[in-house]
C-alpha positions in Angstrom: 0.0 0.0 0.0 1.2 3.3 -0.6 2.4 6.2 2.3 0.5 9.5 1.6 3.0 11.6 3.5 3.7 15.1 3.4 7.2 16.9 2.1 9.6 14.8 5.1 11.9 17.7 5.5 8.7 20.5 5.9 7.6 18.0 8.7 10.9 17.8 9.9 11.1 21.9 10.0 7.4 22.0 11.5 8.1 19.6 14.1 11.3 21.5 15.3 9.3 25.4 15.5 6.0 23.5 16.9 8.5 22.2 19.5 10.6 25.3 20.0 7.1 27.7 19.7 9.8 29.8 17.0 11.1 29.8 13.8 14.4 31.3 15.3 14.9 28.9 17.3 14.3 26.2 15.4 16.5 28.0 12.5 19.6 27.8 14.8 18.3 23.9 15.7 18.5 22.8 11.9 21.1 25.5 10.8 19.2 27.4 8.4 17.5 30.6 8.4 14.3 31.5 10.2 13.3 32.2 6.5 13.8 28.8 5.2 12.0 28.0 8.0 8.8 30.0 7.4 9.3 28.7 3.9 9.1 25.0 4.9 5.9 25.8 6.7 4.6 27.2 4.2 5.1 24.6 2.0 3.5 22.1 4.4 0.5 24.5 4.6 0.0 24.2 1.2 0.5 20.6 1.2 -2.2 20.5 3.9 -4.7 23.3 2.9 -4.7 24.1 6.7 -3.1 27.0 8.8 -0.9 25.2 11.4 0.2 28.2 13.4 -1.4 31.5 14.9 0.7 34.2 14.2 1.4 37.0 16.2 3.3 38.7 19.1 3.7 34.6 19.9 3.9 31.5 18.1 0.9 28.9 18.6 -0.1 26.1 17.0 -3.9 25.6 16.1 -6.0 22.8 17.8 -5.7 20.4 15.4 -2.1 20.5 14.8 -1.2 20.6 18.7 -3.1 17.5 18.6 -0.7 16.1 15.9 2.0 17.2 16.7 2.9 14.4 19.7 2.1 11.8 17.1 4.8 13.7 14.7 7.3 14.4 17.5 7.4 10.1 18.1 7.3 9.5 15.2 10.7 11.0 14.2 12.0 9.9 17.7 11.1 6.4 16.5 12.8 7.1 13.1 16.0 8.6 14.9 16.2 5.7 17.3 16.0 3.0 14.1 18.9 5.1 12.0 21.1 4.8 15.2 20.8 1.1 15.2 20.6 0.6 11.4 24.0 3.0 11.3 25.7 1.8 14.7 24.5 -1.7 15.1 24.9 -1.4 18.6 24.7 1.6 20.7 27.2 1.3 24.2 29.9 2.4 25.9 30.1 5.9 29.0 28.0 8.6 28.5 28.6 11.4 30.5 25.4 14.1 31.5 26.0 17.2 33.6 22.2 18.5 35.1 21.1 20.9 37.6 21.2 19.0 41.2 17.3 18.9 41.2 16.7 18.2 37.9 19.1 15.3 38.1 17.3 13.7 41.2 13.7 14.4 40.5 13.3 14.3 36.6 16.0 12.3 35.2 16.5 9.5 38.1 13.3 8.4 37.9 12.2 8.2 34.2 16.4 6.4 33.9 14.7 2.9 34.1 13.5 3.2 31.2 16.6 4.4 29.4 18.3 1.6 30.6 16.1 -1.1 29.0 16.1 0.3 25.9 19.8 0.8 25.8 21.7 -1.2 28.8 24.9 -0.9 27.3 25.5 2.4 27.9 26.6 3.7 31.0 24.9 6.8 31.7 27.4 9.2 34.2 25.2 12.0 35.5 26.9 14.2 37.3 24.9 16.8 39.4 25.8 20.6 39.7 24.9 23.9 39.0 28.6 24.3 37.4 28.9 25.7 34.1 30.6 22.7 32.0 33.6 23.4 30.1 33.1 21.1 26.9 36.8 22.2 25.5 38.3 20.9 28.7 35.9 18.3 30.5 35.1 15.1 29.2 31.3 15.8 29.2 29.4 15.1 26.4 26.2 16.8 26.6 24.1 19.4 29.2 21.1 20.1 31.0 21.0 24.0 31.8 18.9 26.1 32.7 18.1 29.6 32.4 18.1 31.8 29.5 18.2 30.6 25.9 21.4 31.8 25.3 24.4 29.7 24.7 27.2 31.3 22.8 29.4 28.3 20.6 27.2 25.7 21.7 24.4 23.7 20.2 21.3 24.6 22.2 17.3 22.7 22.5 15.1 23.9 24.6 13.7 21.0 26.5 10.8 22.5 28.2 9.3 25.7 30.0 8.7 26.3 33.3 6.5 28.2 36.1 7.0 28.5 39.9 4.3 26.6 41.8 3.4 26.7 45.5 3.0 23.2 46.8 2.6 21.3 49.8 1.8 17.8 51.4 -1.7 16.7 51.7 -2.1 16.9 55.4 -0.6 21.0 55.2 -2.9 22.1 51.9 -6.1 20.9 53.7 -6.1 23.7 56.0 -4.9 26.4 52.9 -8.8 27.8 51.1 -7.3 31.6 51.0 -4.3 33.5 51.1 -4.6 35.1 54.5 -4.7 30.6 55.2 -1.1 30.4 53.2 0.1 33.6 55.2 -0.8 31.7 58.5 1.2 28.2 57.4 4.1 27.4 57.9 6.2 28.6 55.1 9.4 27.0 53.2 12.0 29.5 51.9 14.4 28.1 48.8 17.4 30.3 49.9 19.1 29.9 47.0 16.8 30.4 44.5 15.5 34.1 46.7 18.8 35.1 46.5 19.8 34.5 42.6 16.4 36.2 42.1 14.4 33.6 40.4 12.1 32.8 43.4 10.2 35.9 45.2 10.6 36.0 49.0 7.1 35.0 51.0 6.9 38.8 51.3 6.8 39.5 48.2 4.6 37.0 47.0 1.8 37.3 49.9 1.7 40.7 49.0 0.8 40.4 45.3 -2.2 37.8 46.5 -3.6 40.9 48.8 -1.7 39.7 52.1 0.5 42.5 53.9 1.4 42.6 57.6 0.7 39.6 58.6 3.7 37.7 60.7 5.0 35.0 58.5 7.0 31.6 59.9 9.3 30.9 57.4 11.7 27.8 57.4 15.3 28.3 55.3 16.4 25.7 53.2 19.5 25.9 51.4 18.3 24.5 47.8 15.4 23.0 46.3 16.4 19.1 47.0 15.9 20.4 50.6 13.0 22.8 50.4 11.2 20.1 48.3 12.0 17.3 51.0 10.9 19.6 53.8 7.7 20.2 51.8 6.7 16.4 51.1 7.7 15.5 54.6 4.5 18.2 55.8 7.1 20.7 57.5 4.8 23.8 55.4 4.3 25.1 52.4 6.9 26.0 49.3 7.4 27.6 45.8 8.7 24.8 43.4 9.8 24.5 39.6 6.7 23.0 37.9 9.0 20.1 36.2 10.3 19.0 39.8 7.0 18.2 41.1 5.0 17.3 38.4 5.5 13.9 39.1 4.4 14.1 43.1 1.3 16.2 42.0 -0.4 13.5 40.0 1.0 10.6 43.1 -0.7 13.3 45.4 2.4 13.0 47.6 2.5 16.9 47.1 -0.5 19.4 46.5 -0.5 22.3 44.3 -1.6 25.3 46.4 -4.3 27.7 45.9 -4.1 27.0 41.9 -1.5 29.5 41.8 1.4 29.5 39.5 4.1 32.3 38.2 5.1 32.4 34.9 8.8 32.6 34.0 10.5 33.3 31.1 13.4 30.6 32.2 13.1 27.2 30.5 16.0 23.8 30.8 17.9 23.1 27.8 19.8 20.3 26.1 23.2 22.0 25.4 26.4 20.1 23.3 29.5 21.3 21.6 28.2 22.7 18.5 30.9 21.3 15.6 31.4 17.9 17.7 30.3 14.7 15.6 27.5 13.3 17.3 27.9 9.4 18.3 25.4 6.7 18.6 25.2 6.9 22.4 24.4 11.0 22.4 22.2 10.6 19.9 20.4 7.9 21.8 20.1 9.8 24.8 19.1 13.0 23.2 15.8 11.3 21.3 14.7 9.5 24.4 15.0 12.4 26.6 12.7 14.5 23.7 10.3 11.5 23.9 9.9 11.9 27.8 9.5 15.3 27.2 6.6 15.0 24.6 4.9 12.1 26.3 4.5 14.6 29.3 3.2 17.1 26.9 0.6 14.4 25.9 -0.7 13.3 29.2 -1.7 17.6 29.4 -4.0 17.1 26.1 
């Protein structure tokens, strides 16, 4: 039977701006211009007789082609993991990942299983800290940062987005219906996320839900490993990266608080040498860690 598929390399260039919500960055992604970007689109537009993105001051996909694009995001995973085996045979040997502390414990540690079944010959080094890798003198093969989108010389893919949550265990988040509730609770401080300015102070925050002069019990923690432990074992309430506690949300072993989230313009992203040859085993690791990403994108729909 025959394929009807759409131009490969217009769904190649869709799939990279639906994932990267830009043409810019999915220019730099596939090393063309944002032009020849809008170009591909185009093309596939045509192809389609549909509009697949709402233009304006932001980039958004329409409803039916958020819907698709999931399918098309596997489905080029899929075709990535099948070159790697057709071209390598066998993908093994050390593979060495530097990630954010947090990220490292509570996102990547527990979705490794799975990694490891699909590939057990690799040995994954993951090695935690908020360091700055130097590629040209460490023997690290690829990143997790995050931050801004900016990575002079390097290869740079946004992974995902993220917002600032409150959360808490179950037994704290049952007394918390209002504010002036949270302002009374006992409250978790991220110290180190206050003071790099990424996560308000308790002040701060209460003040922009209508809550001013009230005494306030805050506990300090000196990261988020901490904060977040103190949190889940009911010691009060704190402000969380979405990603980290995704997970403990839907397991109910945390509760989000009051609905209340705080966009940020800060994202994680998968960062490599830019003019290194990328081997079997990086490869590998890059398209499963895009699939986890999507599939959480999925369970949202």
């Amino acid at each position: 039977m025959a394929r009807h598929l759409p131009p490969l390399n217009a769904l190649r260039f869709f799939e990279a701006a639906a994932r990267h919500h830009s043409f810019v960055r999915a220019a730099e992604e596939l090393h063309v211009t944002p032009a020849a970007v809008s170009q591909q689109i185009k093309l596939l537009e045509e192809y389609l007789g549909v509009t697949l993105f709402k233009r304006g001051k932001s980039l958004a996909l329409n409803e039916s082609a958020k819907d698709a694009m999931h399918l098309i995001s596997d489905a080029f995973d899929q075709l990535e993991r099948a070159m790697l085996r057709v071209r390598s045979g066998s993908i093994a040997g050390p593979l060495t990942i530097s990630a954010p502390p947090a990220f490292a414990s509570r996102w990547i540690i527990p979705r490794l299983q799975d990694f490891y079944a699909r590939y057990p010959d690799v040995e994954i080094h993951l090695l935690a800290t908020r360091r700055v890798v130097d590629f040209s003198m460490e023997e690290v093969d690829m990143a997790i940062r995050f931050g801004s989108d900016s990575h002079p010389g390097l290869s740079a893919e946004r992974l995902m987005p993220e917002t600032i949550v409150l959360v808490a265990a179950p037994k704290v988040a049952r007394s918390i219906k209002t504010p002036a509730d949270l302002a009374r609770t006992k409250l978790i401080e991220d110290d180190w996320h206050v003071r790099s300015g990424t996560f308000p102070e308790w002040t701060t925050l209460l003040a922009t839900l209508g809550v001013v002069d009230m005494p306030l019990n805050v506990r300090r923690f000196g990261d988020s490993d901490l904060a977040l432990e103190a949190a889940t074992n009911g010691l009060g309430v704190t402000l969380a990266w979405h990603s980290l506690v995704r997970d403990d949300i839907q397991s109910r072993k945390l509760v989000q608080i009051l609905n209340y989230s705080i966009p940020s313009d800060l994202s994680y992203q998968l960062v490599m040498p830019r003019n290194k040859t990328i081997v079997s085993k990086v490869a590998a690791f890059r398209a499963w860690l895009f699939e986890q990403v999507n599939d959480l994108g999925a369970g949202d729909n």
